[in-house]
C-alpha positions in Angstrom: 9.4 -19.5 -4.2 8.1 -17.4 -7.1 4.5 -18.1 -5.3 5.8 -16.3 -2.1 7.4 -13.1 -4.0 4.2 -12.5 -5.6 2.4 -12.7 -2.6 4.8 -10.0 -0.7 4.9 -7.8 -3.5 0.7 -7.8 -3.6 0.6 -7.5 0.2 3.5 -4.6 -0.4 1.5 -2.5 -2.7 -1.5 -2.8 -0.9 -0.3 -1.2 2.4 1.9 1.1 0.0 -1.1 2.2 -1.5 -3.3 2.6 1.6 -0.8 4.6 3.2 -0.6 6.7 0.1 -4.2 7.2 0.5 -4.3 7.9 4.0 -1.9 10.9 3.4 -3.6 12.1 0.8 -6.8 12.3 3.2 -5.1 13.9 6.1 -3.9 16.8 3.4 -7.4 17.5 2.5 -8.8 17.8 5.7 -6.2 20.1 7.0 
């Protein structure tokens, strides 16, 4: 079960992160 939370919470902050970043980008370029 723990082996499974993990997993979410990686998989999580990876498409947390990536969005983050995509923001980020669409500020600078306007």
């Amino acid at each position: 079960m723990m082996a499974t939370f993990y997993l979410f919470t990686f998989f999580f902050s990876i498409t947390f992160w990536n969005f983050l970043l995509n923001k980020q980008f669409d500020w600078e370029i306007l």
